[in-house]
C-alpha positions in Angstrom: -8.3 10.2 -22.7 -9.1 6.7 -23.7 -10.2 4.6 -21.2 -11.3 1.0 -20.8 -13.3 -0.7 -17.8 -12.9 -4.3 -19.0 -9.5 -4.9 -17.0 -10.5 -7.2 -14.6 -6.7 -7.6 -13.8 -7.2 -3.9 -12.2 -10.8 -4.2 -10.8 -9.6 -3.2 -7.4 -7.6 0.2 -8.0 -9.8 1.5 -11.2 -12.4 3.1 -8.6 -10.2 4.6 -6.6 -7.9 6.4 -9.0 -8.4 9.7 -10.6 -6.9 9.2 -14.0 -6.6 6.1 -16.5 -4.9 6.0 -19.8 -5.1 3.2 -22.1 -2.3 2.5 -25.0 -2.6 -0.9 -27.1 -0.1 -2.6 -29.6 0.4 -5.8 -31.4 3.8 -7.5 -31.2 5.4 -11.3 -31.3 7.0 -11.1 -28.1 6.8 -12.4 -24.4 5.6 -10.6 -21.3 8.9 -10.6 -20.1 10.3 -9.2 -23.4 7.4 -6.6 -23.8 8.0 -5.1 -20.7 12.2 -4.8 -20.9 11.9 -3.5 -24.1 8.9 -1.0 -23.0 11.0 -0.5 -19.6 14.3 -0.1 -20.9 13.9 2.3 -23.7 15.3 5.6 -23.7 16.2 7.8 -26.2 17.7 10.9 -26.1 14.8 12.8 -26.4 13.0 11.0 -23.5 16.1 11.6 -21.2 15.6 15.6 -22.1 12.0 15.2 -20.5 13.1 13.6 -17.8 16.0 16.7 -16.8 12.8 19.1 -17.6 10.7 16.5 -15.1 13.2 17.4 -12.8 13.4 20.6 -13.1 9.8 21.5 -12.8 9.5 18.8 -9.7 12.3 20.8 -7.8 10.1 24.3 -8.2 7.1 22.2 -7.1 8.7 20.8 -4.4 7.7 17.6 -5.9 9.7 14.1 -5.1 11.8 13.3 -7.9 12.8 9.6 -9.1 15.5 9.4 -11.8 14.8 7.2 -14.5 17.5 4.1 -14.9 20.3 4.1 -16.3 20.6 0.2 -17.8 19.0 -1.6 -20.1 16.4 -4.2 -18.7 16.8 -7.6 -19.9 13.5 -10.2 -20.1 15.7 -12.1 -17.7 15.7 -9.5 -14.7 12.0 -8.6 -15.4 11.0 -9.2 -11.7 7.0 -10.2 -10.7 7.7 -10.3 -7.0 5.9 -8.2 -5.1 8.4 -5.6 -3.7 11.2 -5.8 -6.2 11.8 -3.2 -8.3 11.5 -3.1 -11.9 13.7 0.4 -13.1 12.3 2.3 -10.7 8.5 1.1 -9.9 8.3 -1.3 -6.9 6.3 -4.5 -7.9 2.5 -4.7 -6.7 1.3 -7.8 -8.4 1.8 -9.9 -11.0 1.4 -13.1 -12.9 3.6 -14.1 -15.3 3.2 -14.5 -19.3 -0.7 -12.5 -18.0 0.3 -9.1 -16.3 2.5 -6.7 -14.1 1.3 -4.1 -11.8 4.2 -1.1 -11.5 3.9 1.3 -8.6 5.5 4.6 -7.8 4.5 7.2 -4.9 5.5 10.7 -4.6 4.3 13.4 -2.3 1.9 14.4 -4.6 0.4 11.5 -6.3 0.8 7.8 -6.7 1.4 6.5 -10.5 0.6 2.4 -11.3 1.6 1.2 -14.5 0.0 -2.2 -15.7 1.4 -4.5 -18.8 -1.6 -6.9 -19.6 -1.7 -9.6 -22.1 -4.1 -11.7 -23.8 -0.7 -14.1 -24.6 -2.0 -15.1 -28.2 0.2 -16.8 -30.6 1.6 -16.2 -32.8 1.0 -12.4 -32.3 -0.3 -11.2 -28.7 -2.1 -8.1 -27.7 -0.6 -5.8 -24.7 -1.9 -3.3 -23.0 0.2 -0.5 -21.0 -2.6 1.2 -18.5 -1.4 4.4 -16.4 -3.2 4.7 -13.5 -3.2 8.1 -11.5 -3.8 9.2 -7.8 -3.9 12.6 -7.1 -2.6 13.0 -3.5 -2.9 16.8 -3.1 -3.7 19.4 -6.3 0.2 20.0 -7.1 -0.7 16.3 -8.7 -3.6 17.1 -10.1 -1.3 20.3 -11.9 1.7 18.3 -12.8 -0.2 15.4 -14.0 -2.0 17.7 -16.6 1.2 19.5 -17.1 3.2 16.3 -18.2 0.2 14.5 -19.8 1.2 15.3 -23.5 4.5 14.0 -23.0 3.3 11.2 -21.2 1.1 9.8 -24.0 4.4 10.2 -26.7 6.1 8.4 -23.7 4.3 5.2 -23.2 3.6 4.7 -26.8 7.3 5.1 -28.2 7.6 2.8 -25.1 5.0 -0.1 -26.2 6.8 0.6 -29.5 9.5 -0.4 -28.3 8.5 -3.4 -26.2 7.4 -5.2 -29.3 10.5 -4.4 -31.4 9.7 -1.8 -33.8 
């Protein structure tokens, strides 16, 4: 599991989470950009995860979130705390830096960061996962999911920078 302690950006939460994944990518494109591109992308293939997610949440009697169904523009990328960006409710966030993502279920709490260094003419993001086990039916869907998630987020940084 790569990991990374240098994210001052996430100082607070890193000692109290259970899990931390790390992806990096390259790409000539806004915060704002990165993040709809990264946020709205959804193949096929991604959706079929998603109806397994489901499935395997119902016989764990695990919360379920559906994943959107639009497109998210740069435009409607939201970094108020409270709003909701697809279906994460805003934590923090500063624009053309970073945005903290949050999403709570019975069983554990998810946080998904977008971090840039904001370099021209080609910036640096990093996508950070960050997991909270809130009972062991996280700690078993967490590690059931976790190859799918890493294919997941890095199609999705993919994405966010275009390619």
């Amino acid at each position: 599991m790569p990991t990374r302690t240098d994210l001052p950006e996430l100082d607070d939460l890193l000692p109290t989470v259970d899990e931390i994944d790390v992806k990096t990518i390259r790409g000539s494109v806004s915060l704002r950009e990165f993040i709809a591109g990264s946020l709205g992308y959804s193949p096929l293939w991604i959706k079929g995860l998603f109806a397994a997610r489901f499935a395997v949440a119902l016989a764990l009697r695990l919360e379920t979130v559906a994943p959107p169904s639009r497109r998210m523009r740069p435009e409607t990328v939201s970094f108020t705390p409270g709003d909701l960006d697809a279906f994460f409710t805003v934590e923090r966030g500063e624009e053309d830096h970073y945005l903290l993502l949050k999403i709570s279920d019975n069983h554990l709490i998810g946080y998904l960061a977008f971090i840039t260094d904001n370099a021209k003419p080609e910036s640096e993001f990093t996508v950070v996962t960050l997991v909270k086990y809130l009972r062991p039916a996280g700690r078993f869907y967490y590690n059931l999911i976790r190859p799918f998630h890493h294919l997941i987020v890095l199609s999705m940084a993919r994405a966010g920078v275009g390619r």
